[in-house]
C-alpha positions in Angstrom: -39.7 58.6 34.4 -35.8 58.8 35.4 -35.5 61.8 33.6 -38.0 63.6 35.3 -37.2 62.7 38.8 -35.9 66.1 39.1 -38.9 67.3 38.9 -41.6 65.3 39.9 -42.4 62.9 42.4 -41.9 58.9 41.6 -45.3 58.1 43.3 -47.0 60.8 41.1 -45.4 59.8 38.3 -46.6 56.0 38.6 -49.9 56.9 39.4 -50.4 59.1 36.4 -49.0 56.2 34.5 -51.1 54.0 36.2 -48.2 51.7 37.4 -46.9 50.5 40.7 -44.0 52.4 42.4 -42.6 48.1 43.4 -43.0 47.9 39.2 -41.2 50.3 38.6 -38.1 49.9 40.7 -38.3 46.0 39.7 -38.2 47.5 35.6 -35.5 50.0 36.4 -33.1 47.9 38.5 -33.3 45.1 35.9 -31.7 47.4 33.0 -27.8 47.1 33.4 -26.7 50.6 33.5 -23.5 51.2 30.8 -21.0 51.4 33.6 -21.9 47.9 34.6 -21.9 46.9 30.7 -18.3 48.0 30.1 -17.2 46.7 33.5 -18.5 43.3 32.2 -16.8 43.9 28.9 -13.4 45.1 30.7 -13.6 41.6 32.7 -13.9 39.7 30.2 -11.3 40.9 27.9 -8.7 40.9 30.8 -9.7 37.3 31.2 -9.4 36.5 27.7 -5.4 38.4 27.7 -4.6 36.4 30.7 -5.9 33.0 28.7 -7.8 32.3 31.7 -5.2 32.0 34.5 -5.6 34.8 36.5 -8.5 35.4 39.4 -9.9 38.6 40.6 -6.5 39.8 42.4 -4.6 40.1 39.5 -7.0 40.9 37.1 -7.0 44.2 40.2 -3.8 45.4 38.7 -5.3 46.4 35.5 -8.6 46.8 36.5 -8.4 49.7 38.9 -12.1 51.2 38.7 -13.4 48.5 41.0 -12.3 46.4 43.9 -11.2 42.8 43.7 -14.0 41.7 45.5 -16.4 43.7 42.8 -14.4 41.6 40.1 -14.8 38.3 42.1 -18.5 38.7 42.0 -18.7 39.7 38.4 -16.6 36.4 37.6 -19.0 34.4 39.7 -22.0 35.6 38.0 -20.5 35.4 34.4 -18.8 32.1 35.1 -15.3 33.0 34.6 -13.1 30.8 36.7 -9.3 30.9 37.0 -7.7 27.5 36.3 -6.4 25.4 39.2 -3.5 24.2 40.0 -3.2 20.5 41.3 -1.5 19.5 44.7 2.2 18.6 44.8 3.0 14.8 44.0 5.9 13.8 46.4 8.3 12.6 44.2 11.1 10.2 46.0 14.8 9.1 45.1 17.7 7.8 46.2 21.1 8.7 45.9 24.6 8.7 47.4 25.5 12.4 46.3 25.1 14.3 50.0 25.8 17.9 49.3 23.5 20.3 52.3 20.4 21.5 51.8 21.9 25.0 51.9 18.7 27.1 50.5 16.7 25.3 53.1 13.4 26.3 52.1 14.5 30.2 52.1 12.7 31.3 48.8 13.8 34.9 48.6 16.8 36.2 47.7 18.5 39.8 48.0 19.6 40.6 44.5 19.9 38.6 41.0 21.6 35.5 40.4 22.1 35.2 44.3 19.5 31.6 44.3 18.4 29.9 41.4 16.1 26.5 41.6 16.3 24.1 39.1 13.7 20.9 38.1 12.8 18.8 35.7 9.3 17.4 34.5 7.9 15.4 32.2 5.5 16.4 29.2 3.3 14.2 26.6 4.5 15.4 23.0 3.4 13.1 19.8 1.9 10.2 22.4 5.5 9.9 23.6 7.4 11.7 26.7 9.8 14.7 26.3 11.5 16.6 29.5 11.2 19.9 30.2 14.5 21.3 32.4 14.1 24.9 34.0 15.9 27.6 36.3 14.5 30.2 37.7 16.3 32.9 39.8 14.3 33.5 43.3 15.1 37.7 43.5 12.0 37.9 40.7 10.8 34.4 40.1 11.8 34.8 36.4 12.5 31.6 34.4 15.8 32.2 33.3 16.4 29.2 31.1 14.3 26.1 30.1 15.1 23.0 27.8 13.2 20.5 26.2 14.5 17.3 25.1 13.8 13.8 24.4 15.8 13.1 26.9 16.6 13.2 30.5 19.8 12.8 30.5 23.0 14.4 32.5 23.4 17.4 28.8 20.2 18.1 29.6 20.5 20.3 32.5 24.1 21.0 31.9 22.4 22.8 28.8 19.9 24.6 30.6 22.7 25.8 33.2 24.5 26.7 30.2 21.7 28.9 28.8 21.1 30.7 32.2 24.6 31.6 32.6 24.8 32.9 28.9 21.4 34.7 29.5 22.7 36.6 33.0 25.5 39.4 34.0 27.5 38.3 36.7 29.7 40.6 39.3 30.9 37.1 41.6 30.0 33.9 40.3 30.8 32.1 43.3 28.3 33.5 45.1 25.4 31.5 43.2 23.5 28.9 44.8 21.9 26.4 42.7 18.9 24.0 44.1 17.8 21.2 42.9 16.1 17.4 43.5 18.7 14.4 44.5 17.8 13.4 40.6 20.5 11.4 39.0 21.1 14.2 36.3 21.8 16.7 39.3 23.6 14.3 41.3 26.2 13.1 38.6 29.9 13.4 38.6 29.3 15.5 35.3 26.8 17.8 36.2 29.5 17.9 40.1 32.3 18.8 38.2 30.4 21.1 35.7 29.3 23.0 39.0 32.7 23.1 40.1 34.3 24.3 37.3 31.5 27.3 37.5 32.8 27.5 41.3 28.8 27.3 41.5 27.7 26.0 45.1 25.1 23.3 44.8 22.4 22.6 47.4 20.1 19.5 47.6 16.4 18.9 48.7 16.3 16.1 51.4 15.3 12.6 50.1 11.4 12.7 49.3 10.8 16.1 50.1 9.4 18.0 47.4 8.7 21.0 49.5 12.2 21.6 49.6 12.1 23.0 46.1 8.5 24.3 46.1 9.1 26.9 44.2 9.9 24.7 40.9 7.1 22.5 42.1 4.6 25.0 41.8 6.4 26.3 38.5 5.2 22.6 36.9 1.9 22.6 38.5 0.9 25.8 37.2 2.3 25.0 33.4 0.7 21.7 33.6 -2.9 23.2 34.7 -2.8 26.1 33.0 -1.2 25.4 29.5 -0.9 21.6 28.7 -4.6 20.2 30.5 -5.7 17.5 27.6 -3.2 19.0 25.4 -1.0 16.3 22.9 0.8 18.3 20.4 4.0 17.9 18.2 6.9 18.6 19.1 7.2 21.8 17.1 4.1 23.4 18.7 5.4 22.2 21.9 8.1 24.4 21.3 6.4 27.3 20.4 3.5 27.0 23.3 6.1 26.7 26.1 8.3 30.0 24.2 4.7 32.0 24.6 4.1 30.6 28.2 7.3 31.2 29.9 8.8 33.7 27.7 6.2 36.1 26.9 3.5 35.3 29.3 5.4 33.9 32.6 8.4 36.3 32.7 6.5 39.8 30.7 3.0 39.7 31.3 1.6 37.4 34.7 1.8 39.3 37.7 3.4 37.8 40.3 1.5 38.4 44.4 4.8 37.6 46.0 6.1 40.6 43.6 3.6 43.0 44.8 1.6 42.0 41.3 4.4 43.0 39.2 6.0 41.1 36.5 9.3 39.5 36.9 10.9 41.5 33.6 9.3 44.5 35.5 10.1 43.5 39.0 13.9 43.1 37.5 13.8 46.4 35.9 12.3 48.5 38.3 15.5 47.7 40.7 17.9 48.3 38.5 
C-alpha cells in the first residue's frame, strides 16, 4: 500500500483490502523505518566507544544527524544511561603550612602551564590501598601527570611534579601556580623547598574546603564512578586501566563541555 500511495487513495486502498484505514496506520507506524534502525545502531556503538560515560551531549559531537534531545530519547527508550558521578566528600586537615589560596577558585587559565591542580586519592588494589597522585593543567583540563604508589608519602607527589615538568615546554617557570589540599605531602618542608627550588608558586585550599580544588575533586569522582565502581584488581592491571582511562581516554578521546566538547590533546592543539 505505501508504494502505491502515489497513485491511489489510502481509504480506497483499505477498502479493497478489506482493512481499516486506523489498522493500517497502527501496522505501518509500528515498523521502524531503516533510518531509525541505524540511528539506534549509531547510538549504541558511540555508547559502547565511550564505555558508557558519556550522555546525549557529547555523544552530539559525533552524532551530528540528530539533536541531543533526539539521542536523549533514544537512550531513554533503549536504557542506556551515562554513569554518575557521586557528590564531593569534604575531606578536612590541619596544618601549620599557611601559604594564600592564590587560585581562589578561578578554574581557567589563559595559556599552558599558567595553573595546574594537584590531588591525591586513594584506590583498592589486591584488597589493600594504593594512592593515586595527579596534575592537571586548567588551560585544557588535561592530566599532565599521575602516579601510583603504595604509598602516600612526601616522593610521591614530588614524582608526579617531576613527571609534569618533564612532560611540558616552558617559556617562564616562575609563572606557574600549583594548587593543592593542606595534605601533609603538600605541606612538607620537602615538597616547600622542592617548589622553591622550581621557583614554582604554591597556593593552598582553605582548611576543609574541598571546593577550593574542585576541579581535582571532580577528576576522582568521575575515575571512581566511571572506571573503578566494584572493581579490585592487581596492581599490574591497575596500571594498565588507569594508562587507558587518563591517557588514551581522559586526555584523547572524552570531550570536555567546558572545552566546547573538544578534547584536551585537541583543545591543546588547536591553539597552538
Amino acid at each position: 500500500m505505501k508504494q502505491n500511495q502515489r497513485y491511489y487513495k489510502v481509504i480506497n486502498m483499505c477498502k479493497a483490502l478489506r482493512v481499516s484505514k486506523s489498522g493500517y496506520y497502527k501496522y505501518k507506524n509500528r515498523i521502524p523505518n531503516q533510518a531509525k534502525l541505524e540511528l539506534v545502531q549509531t547510538i549504541k556503538k558511540c555508547f559502547k566507544q565511550h564505555k558508557g560515560r558519556s550522555g546525549a551531549k557529547k555523544l552530539h559531537v559525533d552524532i551530528k544527524s540528530v539533536s541531543s534531545a533526539t539521542i536523549g530519547r533514544y537512550m531513554s527508550k533503549l536504557g542506556l544511561k551515562a554513569k554518575n558521578r557521586s557528590k564531593f566528600k569534604v575531606k578536612s586537615a590541619k596544618s601549620s603550612y599557611n601559604a594564600p589560596n592564590i587560585l581562589n577558585r578561578q578554574f581557567t587559565a589563559s595559556k599552558p602551564n599558567q595553573k595546574w591542580v594537584s590531588d591525591i586519592t586513594y584506590l583498592r588494589v589486591d584488597n589493600t590501598w594504593q594512592y593515586l597522585c595527579v596534575i592537571i593543567d586548567l588551560y585544557s583540563r588535561k592530566v599532565i601527570a599521575w602516579k601510583l604508589r603504595t604509598h602516600m608519602h612526601t616522593s610521591l607527589v614530588i614524582d608526579t611534579l617531576t613527571q609534569a615538568l618533564s612532560n611540558r615546554t616552558f617559556t617562564n617557570l616562575k609563572d606557574l601556580i600549583l594548587h593543592s589540599d593542606r595534605g601533609s605531602q603538600y605541606t612538607s618542608l620537602e615538597f616547600t623547598h622542592y617548589l622553591n627550588s622550581k621557583n614554582i608558586i604554591h597556593s593552598l585550599s582553605r582548611p576543609a574546603n574541598c571546593w577550593d580544588n574542585a576541579v581535582a575533586e571532580s577528576f576522582f569522582k568521575s575515575l571512581k564512578s566511571e572506571l573503578l565502581t566494584n572493581q579490585t584488581w592487581s596492581s599490574q592491571r591497575m596500571q594498565q586501566e588507569l594508562f587507558e582511562y587518563i591517557d588514551i581516554d581522559y586526555n584523547s578521546k572524552r570531550y570536555h563541555s567546558y572545552l566546547n566538547y573538544l578534547t584536551p590533546n585537541n583543545f591543546e592543539h588547536s591553539r597552538v
